[in-house]
N, C-alpha and C positions, 0 to 999 in steps of 0.2 A: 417398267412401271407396274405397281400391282394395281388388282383392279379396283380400290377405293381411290388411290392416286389417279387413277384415268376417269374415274368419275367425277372423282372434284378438278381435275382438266377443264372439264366444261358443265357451265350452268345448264345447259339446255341443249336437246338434239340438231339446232344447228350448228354448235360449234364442232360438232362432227366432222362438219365440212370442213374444215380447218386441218384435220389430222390427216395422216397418210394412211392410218390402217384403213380408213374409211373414204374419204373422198374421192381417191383415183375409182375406186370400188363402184361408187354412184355414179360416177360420170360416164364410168362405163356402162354400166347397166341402162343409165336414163338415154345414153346416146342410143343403145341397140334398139330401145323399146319406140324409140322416134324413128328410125331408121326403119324399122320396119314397118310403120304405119303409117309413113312417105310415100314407100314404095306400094304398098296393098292401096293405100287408097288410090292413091294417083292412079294406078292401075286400072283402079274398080270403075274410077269418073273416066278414063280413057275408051273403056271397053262400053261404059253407056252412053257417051256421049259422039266421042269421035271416031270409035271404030265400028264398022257394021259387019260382025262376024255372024254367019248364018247359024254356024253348029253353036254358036255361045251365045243367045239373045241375051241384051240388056237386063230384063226381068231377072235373068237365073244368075249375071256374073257373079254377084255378091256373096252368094249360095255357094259356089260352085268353088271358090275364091277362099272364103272363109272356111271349105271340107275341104279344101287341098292341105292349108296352114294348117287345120286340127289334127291331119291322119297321120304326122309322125310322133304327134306326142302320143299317141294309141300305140305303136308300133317299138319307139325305142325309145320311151321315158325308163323303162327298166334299165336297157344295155346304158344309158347315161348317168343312172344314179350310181349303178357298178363305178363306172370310170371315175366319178368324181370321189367315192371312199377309197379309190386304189392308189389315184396320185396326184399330186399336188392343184390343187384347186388354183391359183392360179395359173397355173402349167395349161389347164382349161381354159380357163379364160382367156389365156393370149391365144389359144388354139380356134378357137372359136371367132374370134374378132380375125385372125385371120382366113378364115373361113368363109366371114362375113366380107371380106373386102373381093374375094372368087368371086361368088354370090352376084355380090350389087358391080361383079366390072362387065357378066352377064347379062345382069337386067338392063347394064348400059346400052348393051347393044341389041337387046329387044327393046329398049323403047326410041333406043335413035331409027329402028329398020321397022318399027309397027308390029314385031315379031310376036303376038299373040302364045304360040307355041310355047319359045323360049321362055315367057315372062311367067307363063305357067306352071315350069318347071323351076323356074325360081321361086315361087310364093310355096313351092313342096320343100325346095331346099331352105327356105330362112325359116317355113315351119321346124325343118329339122333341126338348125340353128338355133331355134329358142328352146327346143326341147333338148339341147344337151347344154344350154345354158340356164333351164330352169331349176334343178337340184342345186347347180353351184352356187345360184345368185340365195337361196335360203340354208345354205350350209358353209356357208361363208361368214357371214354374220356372230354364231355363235362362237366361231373361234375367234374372232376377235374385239368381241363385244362382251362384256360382263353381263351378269344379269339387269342391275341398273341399268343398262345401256342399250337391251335389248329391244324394250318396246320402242324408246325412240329410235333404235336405230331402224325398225322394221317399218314406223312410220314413213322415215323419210323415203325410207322406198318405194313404200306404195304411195306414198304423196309423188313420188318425183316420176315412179312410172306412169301413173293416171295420165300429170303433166305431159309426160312427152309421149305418149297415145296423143294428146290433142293439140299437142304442139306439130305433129307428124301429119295428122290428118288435116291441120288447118294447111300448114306448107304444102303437101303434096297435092291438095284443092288449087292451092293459089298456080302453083306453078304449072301445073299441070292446064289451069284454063289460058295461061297463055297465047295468043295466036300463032298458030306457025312454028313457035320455036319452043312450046311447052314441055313438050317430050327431053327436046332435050338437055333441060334446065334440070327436071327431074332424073336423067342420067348422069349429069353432073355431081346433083345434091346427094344422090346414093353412095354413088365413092366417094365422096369428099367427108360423110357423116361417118361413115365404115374408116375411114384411114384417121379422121379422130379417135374414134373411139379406140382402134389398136394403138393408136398415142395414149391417150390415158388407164388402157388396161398396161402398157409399161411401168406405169408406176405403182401397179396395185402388188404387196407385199408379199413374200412367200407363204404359204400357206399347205402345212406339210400334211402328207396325207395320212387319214384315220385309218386306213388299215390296208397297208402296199400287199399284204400278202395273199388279199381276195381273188380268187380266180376267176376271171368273167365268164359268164353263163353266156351265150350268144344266140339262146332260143327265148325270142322276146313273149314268147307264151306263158312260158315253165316260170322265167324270169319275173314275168308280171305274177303271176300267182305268187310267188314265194316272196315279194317283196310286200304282197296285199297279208300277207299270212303274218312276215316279221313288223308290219304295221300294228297286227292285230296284238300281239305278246305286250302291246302297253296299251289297254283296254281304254285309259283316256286320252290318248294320241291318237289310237285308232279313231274314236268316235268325233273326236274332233277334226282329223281330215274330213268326215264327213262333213260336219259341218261347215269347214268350209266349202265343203263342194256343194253344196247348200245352196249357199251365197254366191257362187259362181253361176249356178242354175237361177235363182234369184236374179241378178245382172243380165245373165244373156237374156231372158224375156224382156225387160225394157230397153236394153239395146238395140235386141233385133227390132225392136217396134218402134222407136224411135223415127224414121222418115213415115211411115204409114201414119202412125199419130199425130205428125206433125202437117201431113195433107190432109189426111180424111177427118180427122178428130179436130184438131185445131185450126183447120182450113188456111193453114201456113204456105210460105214457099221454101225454097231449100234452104234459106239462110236461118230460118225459124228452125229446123229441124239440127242444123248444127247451133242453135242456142243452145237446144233441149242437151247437146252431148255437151256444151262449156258446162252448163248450170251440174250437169251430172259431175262432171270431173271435177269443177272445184267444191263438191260437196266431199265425195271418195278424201280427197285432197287435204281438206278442211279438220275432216272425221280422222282421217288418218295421225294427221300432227297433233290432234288435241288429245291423241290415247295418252302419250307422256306426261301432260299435266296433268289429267284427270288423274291417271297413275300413279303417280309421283317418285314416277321413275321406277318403279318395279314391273314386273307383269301381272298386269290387274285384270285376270278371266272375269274378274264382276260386271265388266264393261260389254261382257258377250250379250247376257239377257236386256240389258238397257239395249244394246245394238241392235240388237232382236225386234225390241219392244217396238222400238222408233221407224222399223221397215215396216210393220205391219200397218202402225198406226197411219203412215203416211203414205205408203200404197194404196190404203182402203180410202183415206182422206182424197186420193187423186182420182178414183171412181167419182165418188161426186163432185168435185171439182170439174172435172172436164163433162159430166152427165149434162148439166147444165149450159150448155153454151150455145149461144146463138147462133146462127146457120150466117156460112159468108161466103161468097166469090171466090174470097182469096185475100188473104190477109201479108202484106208484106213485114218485114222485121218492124221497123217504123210503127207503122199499124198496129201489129202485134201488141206490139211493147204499150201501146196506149189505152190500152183496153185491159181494166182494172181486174176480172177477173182472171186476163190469164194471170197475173202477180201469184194468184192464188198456185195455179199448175204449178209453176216453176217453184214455187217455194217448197211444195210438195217434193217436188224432186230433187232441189234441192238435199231437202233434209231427209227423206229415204237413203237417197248417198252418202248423207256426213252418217248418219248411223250406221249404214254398211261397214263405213270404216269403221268405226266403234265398233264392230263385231269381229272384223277380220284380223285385224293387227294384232288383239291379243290371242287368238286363238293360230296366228302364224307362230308368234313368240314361247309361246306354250309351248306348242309342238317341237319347236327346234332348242326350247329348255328341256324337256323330258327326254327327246330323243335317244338313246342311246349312242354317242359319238360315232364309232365304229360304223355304224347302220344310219347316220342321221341322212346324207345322201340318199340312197334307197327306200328311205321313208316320204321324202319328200319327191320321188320320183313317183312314187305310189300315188300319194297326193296329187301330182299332174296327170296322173291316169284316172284319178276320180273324177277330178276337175273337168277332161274330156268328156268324159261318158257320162257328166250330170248335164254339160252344155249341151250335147247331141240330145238326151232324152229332154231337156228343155227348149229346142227346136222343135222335138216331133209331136210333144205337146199342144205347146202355141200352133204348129199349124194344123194340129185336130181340132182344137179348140176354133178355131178361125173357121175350118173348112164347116163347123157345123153350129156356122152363125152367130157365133160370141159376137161381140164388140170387142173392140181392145180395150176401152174404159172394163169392162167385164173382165175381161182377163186379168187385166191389172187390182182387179178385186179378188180375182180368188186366187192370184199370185199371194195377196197380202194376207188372206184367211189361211191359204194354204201354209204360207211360214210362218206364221201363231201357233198353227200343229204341231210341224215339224221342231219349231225350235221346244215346245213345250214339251217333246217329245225327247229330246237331244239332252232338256236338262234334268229331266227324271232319271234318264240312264246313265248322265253323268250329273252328279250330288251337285260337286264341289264348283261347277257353275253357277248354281243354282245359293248356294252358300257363303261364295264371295260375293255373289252381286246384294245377297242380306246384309255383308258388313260392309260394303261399298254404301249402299243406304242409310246403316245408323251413323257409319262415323260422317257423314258427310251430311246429312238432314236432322240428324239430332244431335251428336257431338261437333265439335270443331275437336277432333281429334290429332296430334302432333306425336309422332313418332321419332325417338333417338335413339340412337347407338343397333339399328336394324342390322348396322352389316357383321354384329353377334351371332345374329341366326344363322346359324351353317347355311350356307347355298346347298351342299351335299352332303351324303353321311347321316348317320344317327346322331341323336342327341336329345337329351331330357332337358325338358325346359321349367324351370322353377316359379309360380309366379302368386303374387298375393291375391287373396279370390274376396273382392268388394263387391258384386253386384254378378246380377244373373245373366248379365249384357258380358264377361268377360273375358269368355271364349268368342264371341263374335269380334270384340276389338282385338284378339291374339291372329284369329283368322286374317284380319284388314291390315294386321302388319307383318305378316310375313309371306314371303314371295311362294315359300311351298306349303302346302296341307299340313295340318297338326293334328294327330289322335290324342283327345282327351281323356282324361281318367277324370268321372266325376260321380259327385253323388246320386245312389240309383232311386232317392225321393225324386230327384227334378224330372226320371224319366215319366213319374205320376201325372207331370202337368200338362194340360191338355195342348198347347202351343208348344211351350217352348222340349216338351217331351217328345213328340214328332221331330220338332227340329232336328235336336241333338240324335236323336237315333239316325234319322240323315246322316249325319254327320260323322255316322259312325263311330260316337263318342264310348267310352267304353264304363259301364255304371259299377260301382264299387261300393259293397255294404259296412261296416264298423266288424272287426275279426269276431267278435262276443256277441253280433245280433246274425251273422250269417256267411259260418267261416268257410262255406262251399261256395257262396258268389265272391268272397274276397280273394281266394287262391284265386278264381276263374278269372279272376281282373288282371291279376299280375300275370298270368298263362298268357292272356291276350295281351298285356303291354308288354313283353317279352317278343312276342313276334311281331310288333310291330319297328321294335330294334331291332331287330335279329335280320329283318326286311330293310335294313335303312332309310327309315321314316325319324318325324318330329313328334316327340311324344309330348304331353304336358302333363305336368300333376301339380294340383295345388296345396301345397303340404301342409295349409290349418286344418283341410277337411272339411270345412265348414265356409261359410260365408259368415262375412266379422259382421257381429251384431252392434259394435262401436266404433267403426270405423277404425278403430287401431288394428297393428299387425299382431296377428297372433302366436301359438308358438309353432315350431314348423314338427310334424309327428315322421317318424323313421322308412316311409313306402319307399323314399329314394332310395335310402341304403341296402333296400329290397333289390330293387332293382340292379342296380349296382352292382351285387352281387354275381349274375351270373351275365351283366351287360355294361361292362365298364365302358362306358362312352362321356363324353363331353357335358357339362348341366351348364346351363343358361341361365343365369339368374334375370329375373323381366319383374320390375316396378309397375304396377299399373297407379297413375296420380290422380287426384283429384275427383276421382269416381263418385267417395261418401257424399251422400246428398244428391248426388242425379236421380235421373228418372228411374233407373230401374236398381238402386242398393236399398237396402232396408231402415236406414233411417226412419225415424220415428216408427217402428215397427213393424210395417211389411213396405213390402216393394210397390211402388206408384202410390203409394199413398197420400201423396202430394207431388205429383208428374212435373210441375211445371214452376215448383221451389227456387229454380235456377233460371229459369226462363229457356227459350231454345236458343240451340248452337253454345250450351254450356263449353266448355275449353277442360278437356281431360288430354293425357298423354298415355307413354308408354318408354319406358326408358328400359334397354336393352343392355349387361353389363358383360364385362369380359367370360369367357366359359369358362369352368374352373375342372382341371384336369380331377378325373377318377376318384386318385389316389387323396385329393386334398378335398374329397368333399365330408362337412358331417352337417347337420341338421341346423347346429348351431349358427354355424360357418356363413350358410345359404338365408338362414335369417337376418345374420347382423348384414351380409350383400346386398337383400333387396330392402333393408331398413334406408339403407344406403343410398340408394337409387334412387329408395320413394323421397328422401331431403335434398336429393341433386336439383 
């Protein structure tokens, strides 16, 4: 199947489920991710409630439990990113599921003998366990997911993991308060969920590996540095691990806070405080599935600042939300649920989560599109070592913060000021977040914009992209429809304008004078669209030169065949339709001069035609194509 075929397979990222590249894939991932949070918690309620260990009090299990699970992704996320570029990915994964079945036939028998000890040395070993399954489960996906397919397919993951986090913790709650025979309901339930899940990692497909001939490093020091170092060689990969580690840091503060909020803040009982984690998980959940439609099926980085936007707004909103609230005894679920302001809390939290997910998913997707194959393992192992060391520094945080008298309504304030910073901070240093989320904006609040024939746009490789130039808006709607960055070639009057001239220089767009008014910046343009081919990038140029002052196409002038000349690649020929007369072409002679001619959500496209080899391009050619496009 090629991958237009496997996208027109299914309308929507649940038919996913349906295929084999994919299904065994999630069942396995979503079983490990419950399995293991079966066993921790069930653990964590055993050790506070029914066992009285002197060296382990109650107060510190959680603590003590959750630094066991973290300290091998610190230790050997490197030596596992190694293994999963060297050999076959799922060779791993049945490796590991049988690992996991050791593991939980262990904890079987710390929790049938009360073994404290044992059960401790398992929550070290399933930490190890998810840390040599963490690179696979995000390097797995690009190999057999197309681009199209990637944001939902990243959705359903982190929608299916959230789930079975809370599917794992409700189970191993239940079973575990059992009378008498609880313990070992939950010894049952851990091999039984381990020996599924090595059943449907059987059916997860070969998955050959990026690069058998890597030698593994085995000093997880040297290893960590040089995987943070080959993270760094793709400046917006690198900086978007961070960000997500961001967001992981972000998460652990209302996590951890979570039961304290729910007592001291909310004057709840424990069932209140496991609402607080439903309402979170099916927000993550929610956010998560809804990247693909917002999307529309590509990876839409636009989605990261909106995702941004809606944690801060509703972090800070959940400060005064819970600032206010009545002092109580003790509130049971029932109770809870009945009292009109909390609606307020929970919705909050709610949608803090569903926007987490809008942040994460496309900046997962990103990263595992950019990755360089060969290294995309190792980069994502990197990524799990950031992710530790953001979680650990947002524990020691929160408990300075606490130890010197915050509230946690306050904490949760300047979590949500604090990631306004940071992200505002994330999309300076990287543009092109900051740039898709501007045409994520127009074509969706001022265009109804519809996109054809996108899967033109190379996925990889160079290519010049041909397109008719109507309005001032139409490198933004070139941006909104394709999956990767495009260096503009345009006129160096627009960089004069006071908005839209900052933009573009954003944008890195490249300004280019007439050869007769200024033949040193006009070579300078082609020197720099030259290496941006020569780089394997998306170039555009629009070959009137001009913006049509009548709405018709003009004639196309000779810059491509410049080009061309010493960068024989692919040209794209792109129709932009129905522009003349919106808000931002020139119609009636200047631009806005009647904004709202059309009314809003005017209905413009973009129609994308086959690329026309090197050898068969001339000026003419590329004119009468997108003549063409624009009457399709």
């Amino acid at each position: 199947m090629t991958p237009n075929e496997h996208a027109a397979a299914h309308p929507n990222q649940f038919a996913l489920l349906k295929q084999k590249r994919f299904a065994p894939f999630f069942w396995t991932q979503f079983l490990g991710a419950g399995n293991d949070n079966l066993f921790k918690f069930a653990f964590t309620v055993m050790i506070t409630y029914q066992l009285q260990v002197s060296w382990l009090p109650a107060s510190m299990a959680g603590l003590v439990i959750g630094a066991l699970f973290i300290l091998p992704f610190l230790l050997f996320s490197a030596t596992a990113g190694q293994a999963t570029d060297k050999y076959d990915k799922t060779a791993v994964i049945r490796f590991v599921k049988n690992l996991e079945i050791a593991i939980m036939a262990l904890a079987a028998f710390g929790f049938w003998t009360g073994n404290v000890i044992v059960l401790l040395a398992c929550v070290l070993l399933m930490g190890l366990h998810s840390t040599i399954f963490g690179p696979v489960k995000f390097a797995y996906l690009p190999q057999h997911l197309n681009e199209r397919e990637l944001t939902g397919g990243n959705g359903m993951v982190e929608m299916g993991t959230f789930v079975a986090i809370l599917l794992g913790q409700v189970a191993g709650g239940l079973l575990v308060a059992i009378p008498e025979v609880g313990r070992h309901y939950v010894a049952i339930g851990c091999v039984a969920v381990a020996l599924l899940g090595r059943l449907t990692a059987q059916g997860v497909p070969p998955s050959p590996s990026s690069d058998p001939q890597l030698r593994i490093n085995w000093n997880p020091v040297t290893e960590t540095w040089r995987n943070l170092m080959l993270a760094r060689e793709n400046i917006v990969v690198f900086r978007s691990l961070l960000g997500i580690s961001w967001m992981w840091f972000f998460g652990a503060v209302f996590l951890s806070l979570f039961p304290a909020f729910a007592k001291d803040v909310l004057h709840g009982d424990e069932r209140v405080a496991s609402l607080l984690l439903v309402v979170f998980s099916i927000g993550i959940g929610t956010g998560s599935l809804l990247c693909e439609m917002l999307s529309k099926r590509h990876v839409e980085i636009g989605l990261v600042p909106m995702g941004a936007i809606g944690m801060s707004v509703f972090a800070i909103d959940l400060y005064f939300a819970a600032r206010g609230l009545a002092p109580s005894s003790g509130y049971t679920l029932g109770s809870f649920l009945a009292q009109p302001p909390h609606w307020r809390v929970m919705a909050d939290l709610a949608l803090l989560s569903l926007f987490a997910g809008l942040y994460s998913v496309p900046m997962y997707a990103l990263i595992q599109l950019r990755s360089q194959p060969s290294h995309r393992a190792r980069i994502i192992a990197a990524n799990n070592i950031l992710n530790a060391l953001f979680m650990i520094v947002s524990s020691l945080i929160v408990g300075a913060l606490l130890a010197a008298h915050f509230t946690i309504p306050q904490v949760f304030l300047i979590t949500g000021l604090l990631n306004a910073v940071v992200a505002f901070y994330i999309f300076m240093l990287v543009p092109e977040y900051f740039l898709r989320f501007v045409a994520f904006i127009v074509t969706r609040l001022v265009y109804r914009f519809k996109v054809r024939g996108d899967e033109n746009i190379p996925a990889t490789g160079a290519a010049i992209l041909v397109c008719n130039h109507v309005a001032f808006v139409d490198p933004v709607l070139l941006m909104a429809a394709s999956p990767r960055p495009i260096r503009f070639i345009m006129d160096h009057k627009i960089f004069a304008m006071p908005v839209l001239g900052w933009f573009f220089r954003l944008a890195k767009a490249i300004p280019i004078a007439p050869q007769r008014d200024d033949p040193v910046a006009y070579e300078q343009a082609f020197a720099k669209a030259r290496e941006v081919l020569n780089d394997g990038d998306l170039l555009c140029i629009f070959p009137e030169g001009a913006l049509t002052r009548d709405g018709e196409l003009g004639e196309f002038k000779g810059g491509v065949m410049k080009l061309l000349e010493s960068n024989p690649v692919p040209v794209v020929p792109l129709a932009l339709q129905n522009l003349w007369g919106s808000y931002f072409s020139r119609k009636d002679g200047s631009a806005m001069s009647k904004p709202f001619r059309r009314g809003w959500f005017s209905r413009v496209g973009l129609v994308a035609g086959d690329a026309v080899a090197p050898a068969a391009v001339t000026p003419a050619g590329l004119r009468e194509r997108v003549s063409h496009l624009l009457a399709s």
